[in-house]
C-alpha positions in Angstrom: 133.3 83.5 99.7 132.1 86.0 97.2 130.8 84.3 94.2 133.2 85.2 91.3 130.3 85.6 88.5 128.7 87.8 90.3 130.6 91.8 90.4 130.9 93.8 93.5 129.4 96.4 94.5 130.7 99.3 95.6 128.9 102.2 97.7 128.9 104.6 95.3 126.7 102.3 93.3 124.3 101.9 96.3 124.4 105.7 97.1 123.4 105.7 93.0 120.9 103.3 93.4 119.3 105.1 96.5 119.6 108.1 94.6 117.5 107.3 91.6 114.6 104.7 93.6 113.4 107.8 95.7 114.1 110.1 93.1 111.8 107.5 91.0 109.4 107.2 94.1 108.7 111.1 94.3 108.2 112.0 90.5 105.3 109.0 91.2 104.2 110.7 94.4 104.5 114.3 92.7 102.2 112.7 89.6 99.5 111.5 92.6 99.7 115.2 94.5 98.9 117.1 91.2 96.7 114.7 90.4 94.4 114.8 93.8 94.8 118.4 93.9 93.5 119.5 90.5 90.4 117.3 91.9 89.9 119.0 94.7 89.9 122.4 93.5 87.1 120.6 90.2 85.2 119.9 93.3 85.7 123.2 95.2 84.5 125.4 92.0 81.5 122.6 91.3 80.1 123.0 94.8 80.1 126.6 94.4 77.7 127.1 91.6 73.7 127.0 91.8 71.8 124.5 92.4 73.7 121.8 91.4 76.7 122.1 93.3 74.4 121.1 96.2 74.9 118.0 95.3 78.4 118.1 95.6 80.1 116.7 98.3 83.5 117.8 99.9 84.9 114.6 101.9 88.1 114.1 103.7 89.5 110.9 101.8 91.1 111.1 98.4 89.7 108.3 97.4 86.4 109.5 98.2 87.0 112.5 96.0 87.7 110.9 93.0 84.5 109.0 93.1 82.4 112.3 93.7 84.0 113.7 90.7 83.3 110.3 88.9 80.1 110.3 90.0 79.1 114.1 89.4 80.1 113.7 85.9 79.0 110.8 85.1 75.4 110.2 83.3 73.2 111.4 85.3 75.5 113.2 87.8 75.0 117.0 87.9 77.8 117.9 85.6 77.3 114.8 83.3 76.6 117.1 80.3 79.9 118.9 80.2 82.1 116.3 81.9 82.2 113.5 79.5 85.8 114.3 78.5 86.7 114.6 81.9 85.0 111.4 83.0 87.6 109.7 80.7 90.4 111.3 82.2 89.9 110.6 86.1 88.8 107.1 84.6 92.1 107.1 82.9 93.9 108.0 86.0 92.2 105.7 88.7 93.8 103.2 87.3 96.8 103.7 89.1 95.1 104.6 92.4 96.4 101.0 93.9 99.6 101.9 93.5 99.7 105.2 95.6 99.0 103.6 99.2 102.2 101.2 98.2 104.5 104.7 96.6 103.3 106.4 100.3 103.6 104.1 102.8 105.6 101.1 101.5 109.0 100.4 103.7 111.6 100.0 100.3 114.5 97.7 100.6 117.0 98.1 97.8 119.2 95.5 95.6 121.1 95.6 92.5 121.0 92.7 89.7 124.0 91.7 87.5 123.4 94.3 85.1 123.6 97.4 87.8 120.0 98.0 87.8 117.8 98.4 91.2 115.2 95.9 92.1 112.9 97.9 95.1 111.0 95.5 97.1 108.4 97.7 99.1 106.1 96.1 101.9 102.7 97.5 103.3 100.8 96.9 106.4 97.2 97.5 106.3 94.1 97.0 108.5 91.1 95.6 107.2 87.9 94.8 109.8 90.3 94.8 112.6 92.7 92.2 110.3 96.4 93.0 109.2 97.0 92.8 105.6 100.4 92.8 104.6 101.6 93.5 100.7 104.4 93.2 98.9 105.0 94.7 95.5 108.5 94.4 93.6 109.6 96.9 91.1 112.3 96.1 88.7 114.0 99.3 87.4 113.3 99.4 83.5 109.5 98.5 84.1 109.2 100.9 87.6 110.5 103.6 85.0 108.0 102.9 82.4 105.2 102.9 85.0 106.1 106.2 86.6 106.0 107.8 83.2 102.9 106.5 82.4 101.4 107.9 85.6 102.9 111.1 85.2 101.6 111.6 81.8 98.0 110.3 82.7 98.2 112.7 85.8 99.2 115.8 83.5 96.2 115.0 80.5 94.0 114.7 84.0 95.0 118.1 85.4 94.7 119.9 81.9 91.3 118.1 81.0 90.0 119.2 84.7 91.3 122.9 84.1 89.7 123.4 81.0 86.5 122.1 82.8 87.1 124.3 85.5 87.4 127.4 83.0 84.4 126.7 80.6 82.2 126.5 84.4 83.6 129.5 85.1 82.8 131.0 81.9 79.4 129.6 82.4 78.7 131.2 85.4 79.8 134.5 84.8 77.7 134.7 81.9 74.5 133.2 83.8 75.1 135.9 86.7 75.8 138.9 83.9 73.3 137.5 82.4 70.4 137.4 85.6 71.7 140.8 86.5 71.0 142.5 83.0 67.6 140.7 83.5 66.8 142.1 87.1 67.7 145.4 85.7 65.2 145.3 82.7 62.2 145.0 84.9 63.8 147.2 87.1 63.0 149.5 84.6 60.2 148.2 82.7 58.2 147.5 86.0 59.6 149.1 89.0 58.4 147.3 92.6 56.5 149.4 94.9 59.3 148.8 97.6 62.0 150.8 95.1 59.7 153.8 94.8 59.1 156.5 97.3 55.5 157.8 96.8 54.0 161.5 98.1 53.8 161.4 101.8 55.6 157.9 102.3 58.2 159.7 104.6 57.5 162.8 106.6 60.7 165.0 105.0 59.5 164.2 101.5 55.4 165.1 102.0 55.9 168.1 99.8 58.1 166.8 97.1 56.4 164.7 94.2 59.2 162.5 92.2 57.4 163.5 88.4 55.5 167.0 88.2 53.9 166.9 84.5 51.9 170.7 84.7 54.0 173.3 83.9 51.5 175.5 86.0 51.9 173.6 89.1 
C-alpha cells in the first residue's frame, strides 16, 4: 500500500529527474575535458622549446599529466620561474580529480526525495594489485549542483591561467629566435666564415673573377 505521506511520482517527473542528473553529470565531465586538454596542449608547447622542454614529458594517463605540469612548474621544475600563478591553478583544480573516475565510470541509479529533488547514487568498480575496489558516492541535488559549479569555475580560471602561460612562452620564444637570428646575422657581417666566402680559384668557373677589385687600373 502506498504510504499516504509520501506523493507519487509520476514519469514525467522521472523523465525530469533523468534529464537534469546527466545533464548535471556532463557540464562536470565537460569542466574535466577542458580542463585536461588546456594541459595537454601547456605540455605540448613546453616540450617544444629549447633545452628545457627536454625535460618535459608527454605520457598517456591524465593523471600523469597533471603531475608533469605540477612538477615542471613547480620550484625547481624547468618552468618554475614563470609558472607560479599557474602552479596555483592546476593545484586549485586537482582537487577535484577524485571525483572524475566516479562522474566517468560510475553506474547512476536515480531517486526522488519528498521535496522533488534527485538523489544519484553512483557505484565504481576498480582494480587495485589484482583486488576489486568497489565505491559508492551519493549526490544529493542542491549540494551535486553547488559542486559542479565549483568545478566548472576552477576548470575555466585553470584554462585561462594556462593560456596566458602558453602566450607569454610563446612571446618568449619568438623574441629569443628573432632575437639569435639578428645575432647570427651581425657576425655574419662583422666576421664572415670562410665556408660563406668564395675565394679566387676556389671553383674552376670563377678562377678569373675576384669578388672585391680595389685598383682602378686593374
Amino acid at each position: 500500500m502506498n504510504d499516504p505521506k509520501c506523493p507519487q511520482t509520476d514519469q514525467a517527473d522521472w523523465k525530469a529527474a533523468i534529464a537534469a542528473v546527466n545533464a548535471w553529470r556532463g557540464l562536470a565531465l565537460q569542466s574535466f575535458a577542458s580542463a585536461e586538454q588546456s594541459v595537454s596542449e601547456t605540455l605540448l608547447l613546453l616540450s617544444d622549446l629549447p633545452e628545457r622542454g627536454t625535460r618535459i614529458a608527454l605520457r598517456h594517463l591524465v593523471g600523469q599529466r597533471f603531475q608533469d605540469l605540477e612538477d615542471a612548474l613547480s620550484t625547481g621544475g624547468p618552468f618554475g620561474d614563470e609558472g607560479a600563478v599557474a602552479l596555483a591553478a592546476v593545484t586549485a583544480f586537482r582537487r577535484h580529480e577524485h571525483l572524475r573516475t566516479v562522474l566517468a565510470h560510475g553506474v547512476a541509479k536515480i531517486a526522488l526525495d519528498r521535496q522533488g529533488r534527485w538523489v544519484v547514487v553512483m557505484r565504481v568498480l576498480t582494480f587495485r594489485g589484482r583486488q576489486a575496489e568497489r565505491a559508492v558516492r551519493v549526490f544529493e541535488q542542491i549540494e551535486a549542483e553547488a559542486l559542479c559549479e565549483e568545478i566548472r569555475l576552477t576548470a575555466q580560471r585553470l584554462c585561462s591561467t594556462l593560456s596566458n602561460l602558453r602566450s607569454v612562452l610563446r612571446q618568449s620564444l619568438s623574441t629569443g629566435l628573432t632575437s639569435r637570428l639578428r645575432n647570427s646575422a651581425s657576425r655574419d657581417l662583422i666576421d664572415p666564415s670562410p665556408a660563406s666566402v668564395t675565394t679566387l680559384g676556389s671553383h674552376p668557373a670563377r678562377r678569373h673573377v675576384r669578388l672585391v677589385n680595389c685598383d682602378p687600373d686593374y
